[in-house]
Structure formats: C-alpha cells, structure tokens
KEMITOR-604636 format. One record per residue: x, y, z of N, C-alpha, C, O, CB in turn. Coordinates in steps of 0.2 Angstrom, whole numbers, padded with zeros to 4 digits, always signed. Glycine has a CB too. Layout:
// residues N
XYZXYZXYZXYZXYZ;...
//
This chain:
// residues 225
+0153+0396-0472+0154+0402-0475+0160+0406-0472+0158+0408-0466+0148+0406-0476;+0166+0408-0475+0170+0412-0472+0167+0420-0468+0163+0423-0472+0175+0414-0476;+0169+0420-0462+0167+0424-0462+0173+0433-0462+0179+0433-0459+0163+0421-0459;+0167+0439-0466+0171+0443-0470+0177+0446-0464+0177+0444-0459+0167+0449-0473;+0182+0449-0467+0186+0453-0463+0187+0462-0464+0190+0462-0469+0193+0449-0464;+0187+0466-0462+0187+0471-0463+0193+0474-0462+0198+0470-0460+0184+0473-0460;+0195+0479-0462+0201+0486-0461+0197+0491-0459+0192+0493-0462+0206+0489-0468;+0201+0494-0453+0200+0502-0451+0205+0504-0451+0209+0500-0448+0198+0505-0446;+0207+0513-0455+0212+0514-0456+0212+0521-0451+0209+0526-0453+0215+0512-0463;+0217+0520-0445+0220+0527-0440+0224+0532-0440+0224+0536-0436+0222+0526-0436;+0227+0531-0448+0234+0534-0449+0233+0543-0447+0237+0546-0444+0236+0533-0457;+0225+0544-0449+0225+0552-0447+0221+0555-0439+0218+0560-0437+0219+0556-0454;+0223+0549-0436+0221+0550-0426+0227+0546-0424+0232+0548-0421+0211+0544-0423;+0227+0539-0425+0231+0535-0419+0239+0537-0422+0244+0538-0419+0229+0526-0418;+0239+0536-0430+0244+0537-0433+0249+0542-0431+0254+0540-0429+0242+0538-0438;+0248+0549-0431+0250+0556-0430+0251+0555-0423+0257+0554-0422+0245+0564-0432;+0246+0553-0418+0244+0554-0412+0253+0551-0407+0257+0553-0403+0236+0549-0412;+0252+0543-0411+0259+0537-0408+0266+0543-0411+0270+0545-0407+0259+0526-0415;+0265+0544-0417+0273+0544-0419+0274+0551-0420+0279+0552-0423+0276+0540-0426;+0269+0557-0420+0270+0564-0423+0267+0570-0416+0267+0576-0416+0262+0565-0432;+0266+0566-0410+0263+0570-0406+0254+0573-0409+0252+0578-0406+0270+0577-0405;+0251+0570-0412+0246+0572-0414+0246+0579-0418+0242+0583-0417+0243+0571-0409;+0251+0581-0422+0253+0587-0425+0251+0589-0432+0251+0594-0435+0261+0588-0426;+0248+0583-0436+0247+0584-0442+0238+0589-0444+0232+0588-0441+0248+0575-0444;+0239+0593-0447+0234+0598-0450+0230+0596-0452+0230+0590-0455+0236+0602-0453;+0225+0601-0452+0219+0598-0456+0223+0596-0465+0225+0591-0468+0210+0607-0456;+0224+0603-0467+0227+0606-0473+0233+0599-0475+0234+0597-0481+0232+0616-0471;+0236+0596-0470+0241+0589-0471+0236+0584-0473+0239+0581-0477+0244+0586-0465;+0230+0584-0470+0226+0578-0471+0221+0578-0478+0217+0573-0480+0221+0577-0464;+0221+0583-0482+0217+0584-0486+0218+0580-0493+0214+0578-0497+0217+0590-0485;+0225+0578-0494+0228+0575-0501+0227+0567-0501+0227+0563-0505+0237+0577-0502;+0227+0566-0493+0227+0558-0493+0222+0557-0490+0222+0552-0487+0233+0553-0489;+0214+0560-0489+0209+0560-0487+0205+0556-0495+0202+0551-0496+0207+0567-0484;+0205+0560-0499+0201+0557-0505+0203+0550-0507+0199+0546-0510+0201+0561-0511;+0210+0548-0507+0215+0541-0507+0213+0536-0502+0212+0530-0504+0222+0543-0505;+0212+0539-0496+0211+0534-0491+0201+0530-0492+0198+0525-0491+0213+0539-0481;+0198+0538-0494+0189+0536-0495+0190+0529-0502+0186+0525-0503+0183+0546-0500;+0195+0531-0506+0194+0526-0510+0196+0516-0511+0195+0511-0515+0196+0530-0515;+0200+0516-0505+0203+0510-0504+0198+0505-0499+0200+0500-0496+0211+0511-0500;+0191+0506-0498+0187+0502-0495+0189+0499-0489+0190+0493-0488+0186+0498-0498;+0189+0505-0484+0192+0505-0478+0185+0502-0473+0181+0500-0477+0195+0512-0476;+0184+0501-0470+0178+0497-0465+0176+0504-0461+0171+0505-0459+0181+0487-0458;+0181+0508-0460+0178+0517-0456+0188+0519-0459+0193+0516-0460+0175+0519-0442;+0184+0526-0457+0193+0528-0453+0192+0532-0449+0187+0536-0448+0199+0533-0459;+0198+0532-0444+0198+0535-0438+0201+0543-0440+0206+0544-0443+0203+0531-0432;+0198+0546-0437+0201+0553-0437+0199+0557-0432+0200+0563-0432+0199+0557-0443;+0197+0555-0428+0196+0563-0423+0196+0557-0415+0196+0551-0415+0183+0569-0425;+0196+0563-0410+0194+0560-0402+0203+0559-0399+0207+0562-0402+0188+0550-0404;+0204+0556-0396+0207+0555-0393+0213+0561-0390+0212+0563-0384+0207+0551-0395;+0218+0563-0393+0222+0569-0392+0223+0573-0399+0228+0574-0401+0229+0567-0391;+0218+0574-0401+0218+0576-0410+0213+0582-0405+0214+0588-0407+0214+0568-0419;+0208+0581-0401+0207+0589-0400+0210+0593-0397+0212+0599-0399+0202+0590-0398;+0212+0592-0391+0219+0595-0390+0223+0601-0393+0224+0607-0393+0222+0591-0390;+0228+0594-0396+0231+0598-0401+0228+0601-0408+0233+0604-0411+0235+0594-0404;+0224+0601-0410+0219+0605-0414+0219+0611-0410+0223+0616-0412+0211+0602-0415;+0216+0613-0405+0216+0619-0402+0220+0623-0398+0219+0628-0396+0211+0618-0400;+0226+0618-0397+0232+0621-0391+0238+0622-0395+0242+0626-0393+0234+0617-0384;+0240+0618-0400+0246+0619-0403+0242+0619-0411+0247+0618-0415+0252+0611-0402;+0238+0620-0414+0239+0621-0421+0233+0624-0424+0231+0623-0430+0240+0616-0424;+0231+0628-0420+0223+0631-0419+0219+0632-0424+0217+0637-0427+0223+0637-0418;+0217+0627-0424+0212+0623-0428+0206+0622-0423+0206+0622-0416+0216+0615-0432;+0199+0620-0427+0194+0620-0424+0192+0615-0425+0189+0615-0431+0191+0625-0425;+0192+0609-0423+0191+0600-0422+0186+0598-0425+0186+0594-0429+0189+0598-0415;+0176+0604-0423+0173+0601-0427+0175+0605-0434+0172+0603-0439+0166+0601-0424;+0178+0609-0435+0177+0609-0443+0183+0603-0447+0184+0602-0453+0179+0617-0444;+0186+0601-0443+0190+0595-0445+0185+0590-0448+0185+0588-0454+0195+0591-0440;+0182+0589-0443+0179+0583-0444+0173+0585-0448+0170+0580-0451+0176+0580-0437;+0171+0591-0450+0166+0594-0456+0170+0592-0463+0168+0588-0468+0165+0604-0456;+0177+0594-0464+0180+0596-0468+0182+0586-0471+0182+0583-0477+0185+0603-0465;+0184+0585-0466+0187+0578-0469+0180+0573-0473+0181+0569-0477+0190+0573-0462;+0174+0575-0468+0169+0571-0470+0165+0571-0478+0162+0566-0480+0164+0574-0465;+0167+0579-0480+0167+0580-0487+0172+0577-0489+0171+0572-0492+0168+0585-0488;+0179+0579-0489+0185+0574-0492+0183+0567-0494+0185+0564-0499+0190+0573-0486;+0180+0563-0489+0181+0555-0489+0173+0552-0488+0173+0547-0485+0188+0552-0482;+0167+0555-0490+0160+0553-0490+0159+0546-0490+0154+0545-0487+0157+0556-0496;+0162+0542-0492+0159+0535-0494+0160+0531-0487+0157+0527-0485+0162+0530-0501;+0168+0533-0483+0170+0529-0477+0167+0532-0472+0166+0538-0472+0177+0529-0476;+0165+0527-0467+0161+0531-0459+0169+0533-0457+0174+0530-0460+0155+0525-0451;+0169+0539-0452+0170+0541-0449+0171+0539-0443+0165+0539-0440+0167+0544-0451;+0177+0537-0437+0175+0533-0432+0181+0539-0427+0186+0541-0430+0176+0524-0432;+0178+0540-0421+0181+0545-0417+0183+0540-0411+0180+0534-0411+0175+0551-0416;+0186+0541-0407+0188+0537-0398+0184+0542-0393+0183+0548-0393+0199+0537-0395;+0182+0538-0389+0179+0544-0385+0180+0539-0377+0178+0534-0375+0169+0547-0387;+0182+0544-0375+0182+0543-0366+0178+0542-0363+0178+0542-0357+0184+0547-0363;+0172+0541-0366+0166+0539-0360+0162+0547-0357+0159+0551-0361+0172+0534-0351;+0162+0547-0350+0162+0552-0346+0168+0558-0346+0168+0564-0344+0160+0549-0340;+0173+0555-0349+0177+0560-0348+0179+0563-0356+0185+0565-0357+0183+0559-0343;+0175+0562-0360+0174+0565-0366+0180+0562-0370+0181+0556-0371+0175+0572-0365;+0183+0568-0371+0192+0567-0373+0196+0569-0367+0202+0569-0369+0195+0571-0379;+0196+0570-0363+0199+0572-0354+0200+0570-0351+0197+0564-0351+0197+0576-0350;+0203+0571-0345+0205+0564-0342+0202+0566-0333+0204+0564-0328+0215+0562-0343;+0196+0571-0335+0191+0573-0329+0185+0570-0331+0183+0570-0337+0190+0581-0327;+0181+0568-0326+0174+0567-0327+0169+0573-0329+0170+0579-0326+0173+0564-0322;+0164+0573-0332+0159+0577-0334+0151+0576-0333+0149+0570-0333+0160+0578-0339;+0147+0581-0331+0140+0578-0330+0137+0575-0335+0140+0575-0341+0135+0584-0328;+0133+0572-0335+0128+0570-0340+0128+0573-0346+0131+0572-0351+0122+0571-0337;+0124+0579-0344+0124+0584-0351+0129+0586-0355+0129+0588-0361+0122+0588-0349;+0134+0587-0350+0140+0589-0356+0142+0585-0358+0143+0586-0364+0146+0592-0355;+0142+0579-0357+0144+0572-0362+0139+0572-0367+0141+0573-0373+0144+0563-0359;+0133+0573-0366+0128+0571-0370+0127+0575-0376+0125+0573-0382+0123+0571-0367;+0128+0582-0375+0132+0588-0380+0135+0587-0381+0136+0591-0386+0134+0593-0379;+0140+0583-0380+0147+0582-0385+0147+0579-0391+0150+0580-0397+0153+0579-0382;+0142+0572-0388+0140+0566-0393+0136+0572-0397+0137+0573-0403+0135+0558-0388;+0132+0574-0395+0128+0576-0400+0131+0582-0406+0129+0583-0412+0123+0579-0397;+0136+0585-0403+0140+0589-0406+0143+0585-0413+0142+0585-0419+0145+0592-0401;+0146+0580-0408+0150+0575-0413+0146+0573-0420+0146+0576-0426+0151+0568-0409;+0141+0568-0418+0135+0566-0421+0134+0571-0426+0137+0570-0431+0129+0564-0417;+0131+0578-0426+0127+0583-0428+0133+0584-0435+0131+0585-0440+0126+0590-0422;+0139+0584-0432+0145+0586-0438+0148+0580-0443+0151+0581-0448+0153+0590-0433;+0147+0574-0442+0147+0569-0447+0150+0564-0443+0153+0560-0447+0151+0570-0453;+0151+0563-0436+0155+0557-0434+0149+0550-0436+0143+0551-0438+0157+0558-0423;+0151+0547-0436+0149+0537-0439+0148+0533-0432+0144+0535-0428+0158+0531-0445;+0154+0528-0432+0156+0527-0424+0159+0529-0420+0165+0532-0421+0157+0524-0423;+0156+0528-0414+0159+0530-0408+0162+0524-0404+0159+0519-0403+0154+0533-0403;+0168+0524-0403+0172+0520-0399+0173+0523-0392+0177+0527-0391+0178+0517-0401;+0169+0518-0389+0171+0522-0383+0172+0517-0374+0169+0513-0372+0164+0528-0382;+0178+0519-0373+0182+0516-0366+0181+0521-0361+0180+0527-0362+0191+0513-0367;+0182+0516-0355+0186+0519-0349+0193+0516-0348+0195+0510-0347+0182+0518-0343;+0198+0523-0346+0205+0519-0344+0204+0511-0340+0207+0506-0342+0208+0523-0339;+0201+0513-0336+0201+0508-0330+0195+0503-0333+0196+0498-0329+0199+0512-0322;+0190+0501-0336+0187+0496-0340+0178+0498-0334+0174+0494-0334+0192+0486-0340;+0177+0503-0332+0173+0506-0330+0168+0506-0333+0169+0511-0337+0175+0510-0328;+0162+0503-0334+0156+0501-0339+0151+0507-0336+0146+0509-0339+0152+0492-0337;+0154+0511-0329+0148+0515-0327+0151+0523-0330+0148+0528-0329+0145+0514-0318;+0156+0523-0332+0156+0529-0337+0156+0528-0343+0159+0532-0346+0160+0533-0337;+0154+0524-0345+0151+0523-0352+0142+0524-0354+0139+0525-0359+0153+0517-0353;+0141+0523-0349+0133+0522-0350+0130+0528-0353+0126+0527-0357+0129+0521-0344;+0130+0535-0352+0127+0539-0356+0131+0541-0362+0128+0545-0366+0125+0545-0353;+0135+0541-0363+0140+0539-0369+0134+0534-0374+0130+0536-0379+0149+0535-0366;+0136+0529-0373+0131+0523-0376+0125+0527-0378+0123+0527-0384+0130+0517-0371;+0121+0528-0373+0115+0528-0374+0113+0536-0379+0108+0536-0383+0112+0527-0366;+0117+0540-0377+0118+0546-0381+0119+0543-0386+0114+0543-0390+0122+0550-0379;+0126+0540-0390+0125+0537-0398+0118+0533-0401+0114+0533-0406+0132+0530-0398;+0118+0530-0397+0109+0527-0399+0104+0533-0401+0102+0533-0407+0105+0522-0391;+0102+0538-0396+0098+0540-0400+0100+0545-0402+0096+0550-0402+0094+0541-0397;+0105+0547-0405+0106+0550-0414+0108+0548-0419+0111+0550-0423+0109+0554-0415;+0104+0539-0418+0104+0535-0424+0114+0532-0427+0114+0529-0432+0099+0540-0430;+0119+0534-0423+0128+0531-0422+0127+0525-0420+0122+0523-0418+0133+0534-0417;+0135+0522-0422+0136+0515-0420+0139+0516-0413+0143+0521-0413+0141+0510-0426;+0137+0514-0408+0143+0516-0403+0147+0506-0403+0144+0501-0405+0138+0519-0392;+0152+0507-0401+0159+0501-0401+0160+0502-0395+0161+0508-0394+0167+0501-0406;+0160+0498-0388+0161+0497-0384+0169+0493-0383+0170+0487-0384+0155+0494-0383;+0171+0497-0382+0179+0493-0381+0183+0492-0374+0183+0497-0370+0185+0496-0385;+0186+0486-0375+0188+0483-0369+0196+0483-0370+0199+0482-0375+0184+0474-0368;+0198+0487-0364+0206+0491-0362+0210+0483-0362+0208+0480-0357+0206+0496-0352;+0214+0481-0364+0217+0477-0360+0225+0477-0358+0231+0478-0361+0216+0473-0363;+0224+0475-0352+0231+0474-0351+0233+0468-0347+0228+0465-0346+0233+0479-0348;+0237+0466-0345+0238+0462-0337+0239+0461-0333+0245+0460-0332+0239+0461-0336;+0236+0459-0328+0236+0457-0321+0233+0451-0320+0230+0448-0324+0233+0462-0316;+0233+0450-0314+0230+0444-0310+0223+0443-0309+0220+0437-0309+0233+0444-0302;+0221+0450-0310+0212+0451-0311+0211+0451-0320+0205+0451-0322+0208+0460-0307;+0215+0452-0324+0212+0457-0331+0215+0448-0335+0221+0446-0336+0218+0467-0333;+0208+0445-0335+0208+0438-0337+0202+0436-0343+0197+0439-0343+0207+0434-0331;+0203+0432-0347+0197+0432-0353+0193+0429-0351+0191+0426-0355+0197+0430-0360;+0191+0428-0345+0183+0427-0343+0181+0434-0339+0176+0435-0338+0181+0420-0338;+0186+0437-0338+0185+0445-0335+0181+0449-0344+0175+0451-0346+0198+0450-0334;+0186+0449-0347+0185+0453-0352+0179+0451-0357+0176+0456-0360+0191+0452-0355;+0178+0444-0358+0171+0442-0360+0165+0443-0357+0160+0443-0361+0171+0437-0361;+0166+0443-0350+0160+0445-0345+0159+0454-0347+0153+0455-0347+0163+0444-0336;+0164+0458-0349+0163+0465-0349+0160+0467-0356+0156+0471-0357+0171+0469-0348;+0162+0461-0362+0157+0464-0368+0151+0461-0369+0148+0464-0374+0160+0463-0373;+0148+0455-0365+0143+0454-0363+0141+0462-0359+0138+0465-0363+0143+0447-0360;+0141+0464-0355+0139+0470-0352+0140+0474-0356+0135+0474-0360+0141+0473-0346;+0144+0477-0359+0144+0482-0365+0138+0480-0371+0134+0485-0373+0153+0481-0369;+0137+0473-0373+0130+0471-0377+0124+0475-0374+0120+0478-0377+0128+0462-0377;+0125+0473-0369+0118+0472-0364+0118+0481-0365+0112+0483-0367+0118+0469-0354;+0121+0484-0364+0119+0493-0363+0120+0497-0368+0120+0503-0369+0124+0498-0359;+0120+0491-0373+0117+0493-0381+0122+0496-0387+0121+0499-0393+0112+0501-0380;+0128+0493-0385+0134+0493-0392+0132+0489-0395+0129+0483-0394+0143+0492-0391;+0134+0492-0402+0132+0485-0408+0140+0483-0412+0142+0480-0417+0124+0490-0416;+0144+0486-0408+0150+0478-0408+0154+0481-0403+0153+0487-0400+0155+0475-0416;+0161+0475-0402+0165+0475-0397+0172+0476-0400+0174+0472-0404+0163+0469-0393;+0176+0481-0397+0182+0482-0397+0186+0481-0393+0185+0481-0387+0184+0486-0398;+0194+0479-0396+0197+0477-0390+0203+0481-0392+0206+0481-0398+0197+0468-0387;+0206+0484-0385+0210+0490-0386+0217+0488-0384+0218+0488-0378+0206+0494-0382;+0220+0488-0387+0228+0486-0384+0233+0492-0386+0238+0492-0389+0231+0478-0387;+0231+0497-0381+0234+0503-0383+0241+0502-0381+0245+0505-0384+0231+0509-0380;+0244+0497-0377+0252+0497-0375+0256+0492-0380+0262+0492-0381+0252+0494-0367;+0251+0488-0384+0255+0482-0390+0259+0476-0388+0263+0473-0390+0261+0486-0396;+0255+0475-0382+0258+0468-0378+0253+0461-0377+0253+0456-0373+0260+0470-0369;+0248+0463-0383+0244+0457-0382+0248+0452-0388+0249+0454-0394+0234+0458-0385;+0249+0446-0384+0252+0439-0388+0247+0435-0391+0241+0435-0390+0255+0433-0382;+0251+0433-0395+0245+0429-0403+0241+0427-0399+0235+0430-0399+0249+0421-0408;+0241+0421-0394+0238+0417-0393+0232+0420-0386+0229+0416-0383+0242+0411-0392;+0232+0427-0386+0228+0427-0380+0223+0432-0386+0217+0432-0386+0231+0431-0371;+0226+0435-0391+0223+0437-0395+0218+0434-0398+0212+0435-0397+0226+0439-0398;+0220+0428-0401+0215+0420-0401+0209+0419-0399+0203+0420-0400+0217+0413-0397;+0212+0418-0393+0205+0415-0388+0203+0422-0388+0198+0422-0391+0207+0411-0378;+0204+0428-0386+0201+0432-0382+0193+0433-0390+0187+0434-0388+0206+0440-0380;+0195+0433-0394+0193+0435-0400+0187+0431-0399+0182+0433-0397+0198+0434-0406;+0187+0424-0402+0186+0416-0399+0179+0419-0395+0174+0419-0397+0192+0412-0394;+0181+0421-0390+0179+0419-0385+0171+0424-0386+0164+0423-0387+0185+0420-0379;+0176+0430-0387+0169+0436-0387+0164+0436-0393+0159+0439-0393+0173+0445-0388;+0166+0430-0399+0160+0430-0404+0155+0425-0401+0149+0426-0401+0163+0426-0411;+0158+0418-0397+0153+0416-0396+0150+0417-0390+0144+0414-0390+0154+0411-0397;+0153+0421-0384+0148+0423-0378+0145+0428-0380+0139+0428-0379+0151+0425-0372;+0148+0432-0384+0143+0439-0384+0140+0440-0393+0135+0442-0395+0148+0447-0380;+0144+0438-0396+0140+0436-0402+0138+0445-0407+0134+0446-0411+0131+0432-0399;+0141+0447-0405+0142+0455-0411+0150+0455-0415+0153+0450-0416+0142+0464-0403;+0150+0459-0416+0158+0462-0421+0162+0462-0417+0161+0463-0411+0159+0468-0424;+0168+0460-0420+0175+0461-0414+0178+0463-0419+0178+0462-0425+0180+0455-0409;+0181+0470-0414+0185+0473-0418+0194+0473-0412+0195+0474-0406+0180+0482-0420;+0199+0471-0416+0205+0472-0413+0209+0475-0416+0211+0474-0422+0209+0467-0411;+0211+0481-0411+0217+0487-0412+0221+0486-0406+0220+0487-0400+0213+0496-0413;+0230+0483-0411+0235+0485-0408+0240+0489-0410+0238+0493-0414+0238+0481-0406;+0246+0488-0408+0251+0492-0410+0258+0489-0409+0258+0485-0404+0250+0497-0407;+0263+0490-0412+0270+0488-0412+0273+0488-0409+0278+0484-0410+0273+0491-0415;+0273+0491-0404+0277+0492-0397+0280+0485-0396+0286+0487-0396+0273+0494-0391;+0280+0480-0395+0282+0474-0394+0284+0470-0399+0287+0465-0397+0280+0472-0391;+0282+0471-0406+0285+0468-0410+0279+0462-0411+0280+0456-0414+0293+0467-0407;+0272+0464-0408+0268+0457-0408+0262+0459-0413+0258+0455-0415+0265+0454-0399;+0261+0465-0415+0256+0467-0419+0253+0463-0422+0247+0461-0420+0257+0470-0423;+0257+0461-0430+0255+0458-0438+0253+0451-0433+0247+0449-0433+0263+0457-0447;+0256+0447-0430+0255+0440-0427+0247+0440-0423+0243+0436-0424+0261+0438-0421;+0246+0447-0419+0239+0448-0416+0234+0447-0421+0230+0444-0421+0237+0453-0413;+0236+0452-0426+0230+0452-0432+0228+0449-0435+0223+0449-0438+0230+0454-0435;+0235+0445-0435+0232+0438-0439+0228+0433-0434+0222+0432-0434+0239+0433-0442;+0232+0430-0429+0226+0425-0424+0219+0428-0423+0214+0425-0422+0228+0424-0415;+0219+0434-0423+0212+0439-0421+0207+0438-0426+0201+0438-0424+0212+0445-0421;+0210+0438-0434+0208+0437-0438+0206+0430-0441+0201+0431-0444+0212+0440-0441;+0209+0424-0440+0210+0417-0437+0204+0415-0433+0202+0409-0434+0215+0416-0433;+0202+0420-0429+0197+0417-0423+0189+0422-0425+0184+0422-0423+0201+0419-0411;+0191+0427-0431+0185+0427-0429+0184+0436-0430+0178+0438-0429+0183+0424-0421;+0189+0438-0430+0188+0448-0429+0185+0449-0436+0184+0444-0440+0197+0454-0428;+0184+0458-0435+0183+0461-0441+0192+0463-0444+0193+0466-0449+0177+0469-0439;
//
C-alpha cells in the first residue's frame, strides 16, 4: 500500500522570514489565510521562529494575537510553530518554567504542532519543550539540524531521532535550513529514519543550492510526509 504523502505550507513563517526579513503583517496574511485553509495542507507554519521578533520590534503587533487571529482565518489546518527548545525563540537559554509558560501560552492560543530543534542537535534542550507539548495534549516534531562534517553522519542522525522517539515526539523532522542536502543523502537519511525509528518524517529544505524539488522528491521516494 502506498504510502500517503503530505504538504506543509510555510509561506506565512519561513516564506516572509527567507525572502521578506520576516515583514509581512498580520492584516497581509489575512486574504491568503482562508485560501491556504482550503488547499488540504498537512499544517501551515505560521508563527516561532523570527516572526516574533519582528511582530513586536519592527511592526508592533502582538504574536499571540497573530496566532489567535490566523487560527480563526484557516480552522480546518493545524497550526505548526518552530521552537527553539530551551531557548524559546532566542538565542539564550531559559529556566524551566519559562519554556514551559511559553509552550503553554502557545498551546492555550491555538498552536497544533510544535517543531522543535537545537542549533547544535542538543537533545538536552529539548526535553521540557517536549514534555511540556505532551501535556497539553500538542504534537511536538522532534527535528534533526543538518548539516556537514566528519561527525554529522546518518547513523549520527538516525541515532538522534531514535532519542528524540524515546522523549516522546510523535514524528521526526529533518531540518535543512542552509538547502545543501543532496538527493541521495536525502534518500537514505529518510530510509533510514522510517525503519530505525518508525514515526513520520517530515523534510524541510530550501533553494539555496538549487537541490530542493530533487530532495523532495528522493525524500518523498524513501518514505517522507
């Protein structure tokens, strides 16, 4: 039985975020929000990463009311946010509790899933992130950073979403924020993480190298959402 394939669509987080400085308005997002709820998207990304930021420093807007306001807009699609782990959307660490307030904040105002990384692939600031999504009944997506080196290898990376399983994500992402993953590691990596670890894979790249549509396709090929 084939199995299904999905779309998430980022245009109103990673979209603005890559090519607009993360500038686009609530008031911008509102004409293509009921458009995007109706094309049977698998979530859409809208909030988390530099979208609060710029919400509150260049276009003074109030983040959770974005995320109130879109949630009405586009009711039928979850809602999926990026989150930093321990360091929220920042690029400092935070105690316990204020992560756990944030998730809750989040959660409380209509966020779906949570995807959530560490720059550095750091499984121990993720843990109350995770565990926080769990108990207010969210999906948390455990995603794996990738990049290259001599250590950052797919029995590296398949070992990290086995741990990410184990601390209670109910699927696995893989993150190629720079757009330098090649067809064929996309493949195997894909490959690899269904049958070691056996949850959802989800792969998000990007253009930068001109390798995108070819990732998505092998990823797609081996096994992704």
């Amino acid at each position: 039985m084939p199995i299904p394939v999905a779309f998430n669509n980022t245009v109103l987080r990673d979209g603005h975020q890559s090519l607009a400085a993360t500038r686009m308005s609530t008031a911008q997002m509102f004409p293509a929000a009921p458009i995007l709820d109706e094309l049977g998207f698998h979530g859409l990304e809208t909030w988390g990463g530099a979208t609060i930021d710029s919400c509150l420093r260049f276009l003074k807007e109030n983040p959770f009311d974005r995320l109130r306001a879109l949630k009405k807009a586009a009711p039928k699609t979850p809602q999926i946010m990026l989150l930093r782990g321990q360091n929220i959307v920042q690029y400092t660490s935070f105690p316990d509790d204020v992560a756990e307030a944030f998730v809750r904040a989040n959660a409380a105002a209509g966020q779906d899933v949570f995807r959530g990384f560490d720059a550095l692939n750091d499984t121990r600031n993720l843990r109350t992130a995770i565990r926080t999504v769990w108990e207010c009944g969210k999906h948390a997506r455990g995603e794996i950073c990738y990049t290259t080196s001599p250590v950052h290898t797919i029995d590296a990376f398949v070992a990290m979403g086995v741990e990410l399983k184990d601390m209670g994500c109910q699927s696995i992402g893989i993150k190629d924020m720079v757009g330098i993953m090649r067809p064929r590691i996309a493949y195997d990596l894909v490959r690899q993480l269904k049958a070691k670890v056996g949850l959802p894979v989800v792969l998000h790249t990007h253009e930068t190298a001109g390798l995108g549509a070819a990732a998505y396709l092998a990823g797609v090929e081996a096994g992704s959402m």
